[in-house]
ChimeraX commands (.cxc) that place a marker at each C-alpha (Angstrom):
marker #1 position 0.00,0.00,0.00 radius 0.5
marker #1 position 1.43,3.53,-0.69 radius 0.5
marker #1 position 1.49,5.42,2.41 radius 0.5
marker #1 position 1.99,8.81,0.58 radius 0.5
marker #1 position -2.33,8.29,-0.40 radius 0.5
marker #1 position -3.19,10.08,2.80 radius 0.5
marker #1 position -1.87,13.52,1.92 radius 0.5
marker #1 position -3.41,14.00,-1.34 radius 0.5
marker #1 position -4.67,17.56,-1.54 radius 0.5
marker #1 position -8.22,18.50,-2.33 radius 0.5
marker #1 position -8.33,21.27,-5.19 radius 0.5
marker #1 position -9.12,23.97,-2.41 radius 0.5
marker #1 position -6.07,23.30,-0.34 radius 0.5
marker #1 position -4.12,22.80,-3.98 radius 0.5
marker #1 position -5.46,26.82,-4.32 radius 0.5
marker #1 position -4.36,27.99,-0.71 radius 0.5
marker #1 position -1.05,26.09,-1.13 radius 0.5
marker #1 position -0.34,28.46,-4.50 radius 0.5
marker #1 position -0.88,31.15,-1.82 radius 0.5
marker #1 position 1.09,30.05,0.72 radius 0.5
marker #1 position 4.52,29.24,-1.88 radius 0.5
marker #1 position 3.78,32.66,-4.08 radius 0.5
marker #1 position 4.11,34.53,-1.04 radius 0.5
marker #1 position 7.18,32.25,0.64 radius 0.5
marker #1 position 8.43,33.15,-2.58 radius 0.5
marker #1 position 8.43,36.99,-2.85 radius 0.5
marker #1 position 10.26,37.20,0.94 radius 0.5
marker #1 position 12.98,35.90,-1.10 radius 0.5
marker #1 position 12.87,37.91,-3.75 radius 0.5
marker #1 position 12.24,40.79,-0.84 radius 0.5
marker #1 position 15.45,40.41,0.91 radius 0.5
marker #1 position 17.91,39.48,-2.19 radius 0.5
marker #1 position 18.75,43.06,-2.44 radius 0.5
marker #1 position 19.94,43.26,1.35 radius 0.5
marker #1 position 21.72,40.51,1.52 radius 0.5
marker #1 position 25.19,42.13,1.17 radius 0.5
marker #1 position 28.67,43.01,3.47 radius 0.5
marker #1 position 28.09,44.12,7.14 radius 0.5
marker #1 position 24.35,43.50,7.26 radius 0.5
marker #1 position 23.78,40.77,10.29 radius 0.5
marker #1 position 21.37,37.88,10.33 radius 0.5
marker #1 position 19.95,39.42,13.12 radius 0.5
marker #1 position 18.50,42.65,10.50 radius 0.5
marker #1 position 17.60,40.33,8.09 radius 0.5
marker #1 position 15.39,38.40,10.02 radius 0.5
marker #1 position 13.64,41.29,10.99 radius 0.5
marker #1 position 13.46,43.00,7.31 radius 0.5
marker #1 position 11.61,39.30,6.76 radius 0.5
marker #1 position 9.85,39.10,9.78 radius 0.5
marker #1 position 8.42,42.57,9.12 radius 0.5
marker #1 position 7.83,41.56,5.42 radius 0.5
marker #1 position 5.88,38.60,6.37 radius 0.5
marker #1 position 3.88,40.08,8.78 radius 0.5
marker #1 position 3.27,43.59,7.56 radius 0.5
marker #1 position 3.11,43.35,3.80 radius 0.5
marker #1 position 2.35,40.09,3.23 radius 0.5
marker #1 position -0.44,39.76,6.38 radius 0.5
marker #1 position 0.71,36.18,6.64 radius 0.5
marker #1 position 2.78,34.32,9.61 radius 0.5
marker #1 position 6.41,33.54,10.05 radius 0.5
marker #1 position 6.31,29.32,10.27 radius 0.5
marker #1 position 9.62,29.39,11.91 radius 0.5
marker #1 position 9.00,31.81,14.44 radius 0.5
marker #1 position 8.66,29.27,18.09 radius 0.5
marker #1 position 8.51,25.97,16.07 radius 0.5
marker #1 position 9.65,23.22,18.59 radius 0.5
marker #1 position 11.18,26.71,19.94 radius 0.5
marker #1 position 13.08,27.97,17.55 radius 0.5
marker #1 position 13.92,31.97,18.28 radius 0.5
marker #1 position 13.73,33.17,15.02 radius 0.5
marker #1 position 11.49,33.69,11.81 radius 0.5
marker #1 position 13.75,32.53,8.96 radius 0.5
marker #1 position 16.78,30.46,8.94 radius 0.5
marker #1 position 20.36,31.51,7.67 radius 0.5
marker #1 position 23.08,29.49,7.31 radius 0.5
marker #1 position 26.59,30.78,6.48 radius 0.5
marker #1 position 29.39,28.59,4.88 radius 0.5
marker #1 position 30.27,25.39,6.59 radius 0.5
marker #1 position 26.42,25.98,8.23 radius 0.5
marker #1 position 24.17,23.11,6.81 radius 0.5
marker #1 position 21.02,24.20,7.74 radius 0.5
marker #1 position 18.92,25.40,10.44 radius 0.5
marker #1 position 21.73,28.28,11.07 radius 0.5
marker #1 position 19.88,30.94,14.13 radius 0.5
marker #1 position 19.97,34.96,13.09 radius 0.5
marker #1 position 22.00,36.82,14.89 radius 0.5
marker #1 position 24.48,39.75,15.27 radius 0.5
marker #1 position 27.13,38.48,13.46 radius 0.5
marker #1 position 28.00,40.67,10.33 radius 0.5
marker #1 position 28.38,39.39,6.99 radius 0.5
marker #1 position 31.69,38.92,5.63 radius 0.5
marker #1 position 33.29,39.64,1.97 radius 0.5
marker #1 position 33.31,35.91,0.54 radius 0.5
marker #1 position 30.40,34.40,2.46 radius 0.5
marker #1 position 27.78,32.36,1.12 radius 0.5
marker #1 position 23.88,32.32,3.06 radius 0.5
marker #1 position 20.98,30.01,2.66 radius 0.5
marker #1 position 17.82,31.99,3.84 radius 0.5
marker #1 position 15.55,29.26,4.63 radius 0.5
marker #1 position 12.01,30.86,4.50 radius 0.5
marker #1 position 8.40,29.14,5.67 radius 0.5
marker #1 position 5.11,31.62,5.65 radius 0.5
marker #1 position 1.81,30.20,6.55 radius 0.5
marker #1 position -1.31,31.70,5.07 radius 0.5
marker #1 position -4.50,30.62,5.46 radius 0.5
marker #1 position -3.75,27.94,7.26 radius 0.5
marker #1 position -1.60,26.57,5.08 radius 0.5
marker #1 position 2.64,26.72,4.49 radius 0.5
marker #1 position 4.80,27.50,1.59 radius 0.5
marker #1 position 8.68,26.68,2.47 radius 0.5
marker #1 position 11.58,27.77,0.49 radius 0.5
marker #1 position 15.06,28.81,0.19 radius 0.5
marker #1 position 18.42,29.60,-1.94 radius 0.5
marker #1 position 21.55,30.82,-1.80 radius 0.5
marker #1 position 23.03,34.07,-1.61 radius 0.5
marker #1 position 26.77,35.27,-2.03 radius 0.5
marker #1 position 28.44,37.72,-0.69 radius 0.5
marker #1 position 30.70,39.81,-2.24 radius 0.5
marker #1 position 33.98,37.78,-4.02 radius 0.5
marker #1 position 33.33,34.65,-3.91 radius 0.5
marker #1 position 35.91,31.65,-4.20 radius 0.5
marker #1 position 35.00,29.80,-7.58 radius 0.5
marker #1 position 34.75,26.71,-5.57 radius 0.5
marker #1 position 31.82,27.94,-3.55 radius 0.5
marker #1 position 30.31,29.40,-6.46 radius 0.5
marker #1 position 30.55,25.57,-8.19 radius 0.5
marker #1 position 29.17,24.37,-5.01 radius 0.5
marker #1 position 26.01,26.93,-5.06 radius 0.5
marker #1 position 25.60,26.09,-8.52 radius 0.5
marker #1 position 25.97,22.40,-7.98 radius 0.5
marker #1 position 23.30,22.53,-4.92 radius 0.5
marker #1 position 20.35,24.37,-7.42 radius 0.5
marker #1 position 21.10,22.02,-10.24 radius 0.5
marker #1 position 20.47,19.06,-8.16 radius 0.5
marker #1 position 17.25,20.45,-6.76 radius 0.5
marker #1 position 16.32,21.17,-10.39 radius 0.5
marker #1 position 17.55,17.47,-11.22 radius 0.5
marker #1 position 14.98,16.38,-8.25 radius 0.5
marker #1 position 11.92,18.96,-9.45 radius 0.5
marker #1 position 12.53,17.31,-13.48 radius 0.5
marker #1 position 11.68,13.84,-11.58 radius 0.5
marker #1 position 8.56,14.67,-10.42 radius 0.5
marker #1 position 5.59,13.12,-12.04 radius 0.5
marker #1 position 2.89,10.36,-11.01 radius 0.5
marker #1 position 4.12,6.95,-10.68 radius 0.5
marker #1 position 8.08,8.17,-9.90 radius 0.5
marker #1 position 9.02,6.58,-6.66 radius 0.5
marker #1 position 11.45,9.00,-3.82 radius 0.5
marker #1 position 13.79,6.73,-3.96 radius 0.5
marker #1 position 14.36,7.26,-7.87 radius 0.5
marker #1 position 14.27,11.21,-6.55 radius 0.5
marker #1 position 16.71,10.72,-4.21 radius 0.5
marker #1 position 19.05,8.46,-6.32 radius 0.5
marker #1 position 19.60,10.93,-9.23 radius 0.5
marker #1 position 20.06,13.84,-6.92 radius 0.5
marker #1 position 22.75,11.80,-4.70 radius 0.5
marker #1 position 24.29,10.88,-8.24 radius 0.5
marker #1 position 24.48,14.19,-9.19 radius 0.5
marker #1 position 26.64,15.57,-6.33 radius 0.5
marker #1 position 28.94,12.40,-6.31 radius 0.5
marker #1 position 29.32,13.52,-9.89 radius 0.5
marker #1 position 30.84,16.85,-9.15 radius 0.5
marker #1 position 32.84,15.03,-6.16 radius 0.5
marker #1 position 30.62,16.54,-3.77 radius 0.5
marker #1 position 28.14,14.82,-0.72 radius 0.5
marker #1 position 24.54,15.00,-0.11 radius 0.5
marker #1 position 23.54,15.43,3.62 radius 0.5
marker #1 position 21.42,12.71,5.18 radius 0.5
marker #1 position 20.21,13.84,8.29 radius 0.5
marker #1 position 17.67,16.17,6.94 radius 0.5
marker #1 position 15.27,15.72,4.13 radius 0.5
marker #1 position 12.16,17.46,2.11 radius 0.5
marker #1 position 8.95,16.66,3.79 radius 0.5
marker #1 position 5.44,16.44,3.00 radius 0.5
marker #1 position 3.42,19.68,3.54 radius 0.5
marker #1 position 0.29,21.56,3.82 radius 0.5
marker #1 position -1.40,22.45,6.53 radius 0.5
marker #1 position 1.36,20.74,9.02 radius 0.5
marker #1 position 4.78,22.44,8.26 radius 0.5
marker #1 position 6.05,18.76,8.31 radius 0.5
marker #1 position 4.01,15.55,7.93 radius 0.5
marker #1 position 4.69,12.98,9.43 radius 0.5
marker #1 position 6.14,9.94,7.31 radius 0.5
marker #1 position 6.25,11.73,4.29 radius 0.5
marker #1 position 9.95,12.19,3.91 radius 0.5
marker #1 position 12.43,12.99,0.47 radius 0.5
marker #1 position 15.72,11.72,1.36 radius 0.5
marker #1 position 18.14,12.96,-1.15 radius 0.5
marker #1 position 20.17,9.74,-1.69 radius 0.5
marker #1 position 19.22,6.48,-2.91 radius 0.5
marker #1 position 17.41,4.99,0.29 radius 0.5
marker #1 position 15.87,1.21,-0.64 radius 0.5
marker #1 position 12.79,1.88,1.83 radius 0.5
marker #1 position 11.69,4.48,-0.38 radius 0.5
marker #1 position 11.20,2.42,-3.37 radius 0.5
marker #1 position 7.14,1.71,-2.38 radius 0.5
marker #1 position 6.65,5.67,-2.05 radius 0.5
marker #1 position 5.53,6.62,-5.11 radius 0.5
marker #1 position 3.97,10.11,-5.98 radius 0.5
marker #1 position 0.48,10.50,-6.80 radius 0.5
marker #1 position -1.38,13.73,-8.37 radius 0.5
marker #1 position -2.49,16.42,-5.12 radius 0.5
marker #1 position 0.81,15.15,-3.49 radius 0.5
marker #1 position 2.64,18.78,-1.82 radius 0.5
marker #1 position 5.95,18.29,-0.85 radius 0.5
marker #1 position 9.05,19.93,-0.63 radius 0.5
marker #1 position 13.07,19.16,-2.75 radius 0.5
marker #1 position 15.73,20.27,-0.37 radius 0.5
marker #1 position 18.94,19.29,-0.82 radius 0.5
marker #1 position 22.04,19.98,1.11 radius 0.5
marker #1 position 25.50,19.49,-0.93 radius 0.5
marker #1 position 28.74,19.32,1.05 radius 0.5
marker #1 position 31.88,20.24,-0.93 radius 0.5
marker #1 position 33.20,17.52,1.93 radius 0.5
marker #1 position 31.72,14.68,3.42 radius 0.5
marker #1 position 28.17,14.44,4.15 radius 0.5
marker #1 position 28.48,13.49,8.15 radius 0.5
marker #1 position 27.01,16.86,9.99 radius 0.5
marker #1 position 26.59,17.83,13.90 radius 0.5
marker #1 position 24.63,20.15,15.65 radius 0.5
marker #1 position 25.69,22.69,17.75 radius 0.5
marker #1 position 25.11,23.24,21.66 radius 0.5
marker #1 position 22.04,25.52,20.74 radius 0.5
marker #1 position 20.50,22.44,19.31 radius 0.5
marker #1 position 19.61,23.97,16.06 radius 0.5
marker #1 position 22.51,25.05,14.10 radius 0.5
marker #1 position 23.72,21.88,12.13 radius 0.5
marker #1 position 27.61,22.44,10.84 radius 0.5
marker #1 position 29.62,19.82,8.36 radius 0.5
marker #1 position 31.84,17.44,10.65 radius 0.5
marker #1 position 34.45,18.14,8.39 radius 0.5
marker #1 position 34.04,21.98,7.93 radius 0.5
marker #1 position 33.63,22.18,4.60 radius 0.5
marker #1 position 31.27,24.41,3.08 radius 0.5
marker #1 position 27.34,23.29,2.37 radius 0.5
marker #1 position 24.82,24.61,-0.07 radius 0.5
marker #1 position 21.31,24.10,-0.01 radius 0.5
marker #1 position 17.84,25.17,-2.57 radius 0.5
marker #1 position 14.46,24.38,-1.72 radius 0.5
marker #1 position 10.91,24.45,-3.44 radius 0.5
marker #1 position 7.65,23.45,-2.62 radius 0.5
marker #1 position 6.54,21.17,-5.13 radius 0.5
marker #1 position 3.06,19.84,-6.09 radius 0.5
marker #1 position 2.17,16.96,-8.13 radius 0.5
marker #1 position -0.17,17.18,-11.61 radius 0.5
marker #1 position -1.27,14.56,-13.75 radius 0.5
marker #1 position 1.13,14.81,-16.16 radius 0.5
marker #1 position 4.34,16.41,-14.11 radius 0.5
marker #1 position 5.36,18.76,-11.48 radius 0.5
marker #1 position 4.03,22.35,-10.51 radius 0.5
marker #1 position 6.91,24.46,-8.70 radius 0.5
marker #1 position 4.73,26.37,-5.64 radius 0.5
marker #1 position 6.99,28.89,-4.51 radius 0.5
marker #1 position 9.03,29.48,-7.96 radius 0.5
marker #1 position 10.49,33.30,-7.74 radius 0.5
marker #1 position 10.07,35.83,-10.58 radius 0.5
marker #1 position 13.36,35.79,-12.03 radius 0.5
marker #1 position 14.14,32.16,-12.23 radius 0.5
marker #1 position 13.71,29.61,-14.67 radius 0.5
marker #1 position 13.68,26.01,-14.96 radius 0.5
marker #1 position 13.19,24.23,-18.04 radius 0.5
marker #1 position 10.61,20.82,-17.12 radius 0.5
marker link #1:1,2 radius 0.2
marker link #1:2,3 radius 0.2
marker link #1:3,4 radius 0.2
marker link #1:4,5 radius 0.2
marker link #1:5,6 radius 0.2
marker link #1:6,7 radius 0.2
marker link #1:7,8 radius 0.2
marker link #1:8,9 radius 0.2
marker link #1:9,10 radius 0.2
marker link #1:10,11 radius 0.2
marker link #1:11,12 radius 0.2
marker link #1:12,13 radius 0.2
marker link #1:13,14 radius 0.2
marker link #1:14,15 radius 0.2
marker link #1:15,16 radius 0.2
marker link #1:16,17 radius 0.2
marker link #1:17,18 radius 0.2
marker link #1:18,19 radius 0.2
marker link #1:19,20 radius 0.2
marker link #1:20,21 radius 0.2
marker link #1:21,22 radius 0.2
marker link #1:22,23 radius 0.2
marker link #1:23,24 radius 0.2
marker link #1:24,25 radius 0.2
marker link #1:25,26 radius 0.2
marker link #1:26,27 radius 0.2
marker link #1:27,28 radius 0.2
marker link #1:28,29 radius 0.2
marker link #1:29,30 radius 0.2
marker link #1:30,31 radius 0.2
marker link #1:31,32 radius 0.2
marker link #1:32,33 radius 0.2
marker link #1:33,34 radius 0.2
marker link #1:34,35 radius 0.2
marker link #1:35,36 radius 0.2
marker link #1:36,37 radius 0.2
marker link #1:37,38 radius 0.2
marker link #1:38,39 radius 0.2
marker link #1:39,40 radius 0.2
marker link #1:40,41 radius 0.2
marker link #1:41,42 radius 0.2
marker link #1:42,43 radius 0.2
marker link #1:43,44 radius 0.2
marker link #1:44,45 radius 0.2
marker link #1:45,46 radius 0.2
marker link #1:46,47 radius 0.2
marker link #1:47,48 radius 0.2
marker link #1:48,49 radius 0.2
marker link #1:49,50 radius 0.2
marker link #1:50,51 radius 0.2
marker link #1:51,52 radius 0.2
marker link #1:52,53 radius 0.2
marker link #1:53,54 radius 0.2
marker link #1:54,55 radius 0.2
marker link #1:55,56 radius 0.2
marker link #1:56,57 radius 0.2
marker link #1:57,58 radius 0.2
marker link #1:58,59 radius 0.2
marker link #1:59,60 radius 0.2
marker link #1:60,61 radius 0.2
marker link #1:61,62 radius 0.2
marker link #1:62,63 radius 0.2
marker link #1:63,64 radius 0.2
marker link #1:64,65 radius 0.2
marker link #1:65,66 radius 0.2
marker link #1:66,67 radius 0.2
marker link #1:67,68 radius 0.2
marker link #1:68,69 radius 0.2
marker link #1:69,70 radius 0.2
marker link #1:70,71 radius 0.2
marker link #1:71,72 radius 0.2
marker link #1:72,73 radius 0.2
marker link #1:73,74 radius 0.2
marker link #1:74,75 radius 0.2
marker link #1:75,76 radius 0.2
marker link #1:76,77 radius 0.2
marker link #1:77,78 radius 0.2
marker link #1:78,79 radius 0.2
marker link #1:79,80 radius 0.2
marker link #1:80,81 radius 0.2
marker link #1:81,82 radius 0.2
marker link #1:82,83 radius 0.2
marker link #1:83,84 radius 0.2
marker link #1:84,85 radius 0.2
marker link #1:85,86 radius 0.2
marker link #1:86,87 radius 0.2
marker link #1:87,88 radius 0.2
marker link #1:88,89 radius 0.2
marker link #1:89,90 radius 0.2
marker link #1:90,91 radius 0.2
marker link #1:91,92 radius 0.2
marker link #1:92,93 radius 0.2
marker link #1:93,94 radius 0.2
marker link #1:94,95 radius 0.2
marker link #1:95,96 radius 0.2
marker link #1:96,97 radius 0.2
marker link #1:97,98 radius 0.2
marker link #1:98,99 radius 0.2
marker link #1:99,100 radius 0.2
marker link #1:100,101 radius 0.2
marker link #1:101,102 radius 0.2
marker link #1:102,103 radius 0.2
marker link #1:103,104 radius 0.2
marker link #1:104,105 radius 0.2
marker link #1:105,106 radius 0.2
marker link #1:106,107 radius 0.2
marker link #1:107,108 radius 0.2
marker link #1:108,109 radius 0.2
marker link #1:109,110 radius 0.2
marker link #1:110,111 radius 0.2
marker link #1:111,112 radius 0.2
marker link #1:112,113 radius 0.2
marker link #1:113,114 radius 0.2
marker link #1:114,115 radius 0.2
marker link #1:115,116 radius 0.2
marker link #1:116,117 radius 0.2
marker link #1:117,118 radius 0.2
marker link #1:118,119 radius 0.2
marker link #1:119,120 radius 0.2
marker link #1:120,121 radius 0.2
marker link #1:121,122 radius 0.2
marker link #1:122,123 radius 0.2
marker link #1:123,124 radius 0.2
marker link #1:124,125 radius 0.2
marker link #1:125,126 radius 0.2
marker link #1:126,127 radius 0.2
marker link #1:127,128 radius 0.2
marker link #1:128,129 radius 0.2
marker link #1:129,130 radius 0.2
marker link #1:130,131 radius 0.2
marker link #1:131,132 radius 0.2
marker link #1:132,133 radius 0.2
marker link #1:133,134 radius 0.2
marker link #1:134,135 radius 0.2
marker link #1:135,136 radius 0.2
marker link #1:136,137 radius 0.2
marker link #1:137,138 radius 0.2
marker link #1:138,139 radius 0.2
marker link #1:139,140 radius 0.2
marker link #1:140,141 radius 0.2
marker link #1:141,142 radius 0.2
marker link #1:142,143 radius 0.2
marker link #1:143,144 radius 0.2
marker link #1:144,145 radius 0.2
marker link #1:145,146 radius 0.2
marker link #1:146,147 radius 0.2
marker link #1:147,148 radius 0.2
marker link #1:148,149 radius 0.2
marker link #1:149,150 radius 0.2
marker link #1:150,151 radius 0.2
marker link #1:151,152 radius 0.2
marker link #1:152,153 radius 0.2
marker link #1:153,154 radius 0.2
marker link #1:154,155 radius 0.2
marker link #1:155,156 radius 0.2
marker link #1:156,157 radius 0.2
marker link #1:157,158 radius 0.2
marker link #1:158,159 radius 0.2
marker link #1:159,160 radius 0.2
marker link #1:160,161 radius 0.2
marker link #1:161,162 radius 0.2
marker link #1:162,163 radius 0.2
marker link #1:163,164 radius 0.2
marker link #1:164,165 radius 0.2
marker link #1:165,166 radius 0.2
marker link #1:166,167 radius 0.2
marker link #1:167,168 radius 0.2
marker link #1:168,169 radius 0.2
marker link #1:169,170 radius 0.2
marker link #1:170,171 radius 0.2
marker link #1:171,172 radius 0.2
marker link #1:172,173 radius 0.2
marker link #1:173,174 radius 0.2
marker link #1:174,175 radius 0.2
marker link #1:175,176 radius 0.2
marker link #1:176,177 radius 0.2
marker link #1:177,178 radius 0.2
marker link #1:178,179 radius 0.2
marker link #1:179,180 radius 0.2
marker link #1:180,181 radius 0.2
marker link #1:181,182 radius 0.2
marker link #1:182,183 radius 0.2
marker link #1:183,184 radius 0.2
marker link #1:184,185 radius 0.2
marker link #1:185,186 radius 0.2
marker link #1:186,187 radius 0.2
marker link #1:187,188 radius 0.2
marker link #1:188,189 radius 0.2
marker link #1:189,190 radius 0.2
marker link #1:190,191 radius 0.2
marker link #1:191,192 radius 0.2
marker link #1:192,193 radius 0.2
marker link #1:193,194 radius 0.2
marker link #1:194,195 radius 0.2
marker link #1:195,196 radius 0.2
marker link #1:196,197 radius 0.2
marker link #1:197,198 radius 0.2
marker link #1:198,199 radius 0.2
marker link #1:199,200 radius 0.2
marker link #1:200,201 radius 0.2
marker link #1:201,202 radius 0.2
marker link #1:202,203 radius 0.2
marker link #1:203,204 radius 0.2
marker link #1:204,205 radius 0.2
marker link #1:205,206 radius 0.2
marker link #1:206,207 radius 0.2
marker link #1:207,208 radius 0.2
marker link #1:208,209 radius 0.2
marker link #1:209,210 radius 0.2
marker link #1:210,211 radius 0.2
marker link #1:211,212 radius 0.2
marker link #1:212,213 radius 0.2
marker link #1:213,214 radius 0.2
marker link #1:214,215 radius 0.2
marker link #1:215,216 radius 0.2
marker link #1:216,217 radius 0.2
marker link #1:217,218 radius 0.2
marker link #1:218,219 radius 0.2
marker link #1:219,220 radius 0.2
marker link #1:220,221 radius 0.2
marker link #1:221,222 radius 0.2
marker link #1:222,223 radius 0.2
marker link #1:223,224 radius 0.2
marker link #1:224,225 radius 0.2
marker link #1:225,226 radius 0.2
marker link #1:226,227 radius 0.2
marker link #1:227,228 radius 0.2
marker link #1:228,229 radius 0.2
marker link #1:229,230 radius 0.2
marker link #1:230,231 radius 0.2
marker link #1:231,232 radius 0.2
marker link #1:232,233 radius 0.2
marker link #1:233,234 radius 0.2
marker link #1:234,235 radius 0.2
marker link #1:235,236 radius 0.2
marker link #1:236,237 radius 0.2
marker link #1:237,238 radius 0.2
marker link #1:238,239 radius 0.2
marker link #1:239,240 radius 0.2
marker link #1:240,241 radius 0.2
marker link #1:241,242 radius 0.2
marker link #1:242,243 radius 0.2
marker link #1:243,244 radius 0.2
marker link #1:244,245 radius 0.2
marker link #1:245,246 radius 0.2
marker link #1:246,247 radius 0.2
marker link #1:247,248 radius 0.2
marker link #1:248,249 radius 0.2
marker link #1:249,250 radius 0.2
marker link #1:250,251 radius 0.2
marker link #1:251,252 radius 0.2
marker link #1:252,253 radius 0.2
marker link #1:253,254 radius 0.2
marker link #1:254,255 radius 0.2
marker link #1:255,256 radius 0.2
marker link #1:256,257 radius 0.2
marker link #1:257,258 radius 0.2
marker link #1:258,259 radius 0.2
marker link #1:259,260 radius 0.2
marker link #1:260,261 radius 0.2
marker link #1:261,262 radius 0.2
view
């Protein structure tokens, strides 16, 4: 039996979903413009926060989930994921995943992308690149019938390919109303248990993948939150919410300026 049946959408939540990832979507494009040398986490948290709130009359997701202190994520360099806002200045060189979740209506659109700072090194340029392709590779997947595991196979392949890892700790997730549902998970490697979960039209989910120039093995810091490479090699991460069509894939939170070819 597919287990993934239970979280098929009903056309109405299908509509407030659209909602939900449009506006997830234009916090990004929002804060692309501040994300530059010398501004802290800490300011652009707020800039979101406000953004979300104010403009957008929707709610932070982030914001005192299981406790976390802050409405977006934003994790810096060797920083997997899950990276807390704070005072710490942005540096010439740096590269930042905002990790953004809104909930309107009821209902959740979660996204994210890198941003970089400055100069660059080449390397962690590759590795930004190499992160969105393989979330694109994922997306191009995406049709009825495709099992996760095939998902996470040819985005695990992908990074391997470019001598890079792709974290396992964390994973996309089912979504909707609940900013996570429960045993609805999209590993990004090739996991054999995933073979019999196989995606079905109304399905919302999100494509996530972290991509360690290193190895994949991560740890999380004392604040329990902020997950680092073991390693300390740099990570990159892209997300979209995703839902399923008959024929292929819709892209829920897709921002204005970027294209993907399906």
């Amino acid at each position: 039996m597919n287990k993934l049946t239970q979280y098929i959408k009903t056309p109405e939540q299908i509509e407030k979903m659209r909602v939900a990832g449009r506006l997830a979507a234009k916090v990004l494009e929002m804060i692309a413009p501040y994300v530059i040398k010398n501004v802290t986490t800490e300011e652009l948290d707020q800039l979101c926060h406000n953004y979300i709130v104010n403009e957008l009359n929707a709610i932070p997701a982030c914001l005192g989930y299981r406790g976390f202190p802050k409405s977006i994520c934003t994790s810096i360099n060797h920083v997997v994921c899950h990276g807390i806002p704070k005072d710490k200045k942005l540096k010439n060189g740096d590269i930042v995943n905002i990790d953004v979740t809104v909930i309107k209506d009821g209902y959740h659109g979660d996204t994210s992308q890198m941003f970089m700072v400055g100069n660059v090194l080449p390397v962690h340029q590759k590795l930004c690149t190499v992160a969105q392709q393989a979330l694109y590779k994922g997306i191009k997947m995406v049709k009825p019938g495709i099992s996760l595991r095939a998902i996470g196979r040819e985005i695990e392949q992908f990074a391997k390919s470019h001598h890079m890892s792709s974290v396992r700790d964390f994973c996309g997730h089912g979504i909707g109303s609940e900013f996570h549902e429960n045993h609805f998970q999209v590993l990004h490697y090739d996991d054999p248990n995933a073979e019999h979960d196989i995606l079905l039209p109304g399905l919302t989910f999100t494509i996530e993948p972290m991509i360690n120039l290193g190895k994949h093995h991560v740890r999380i810091l004392s604040d329990n939150w902020t997950a680092v490479t073991k390693d300390k090699s740099y990570s990159a991460q892209y997300e979209h919410t995703l839902l399923v069509t008959k024929t292929g894939v819709e892209i829920l939170t897709l921002r204005a300026n970027e294209e993907i070819n399906l």
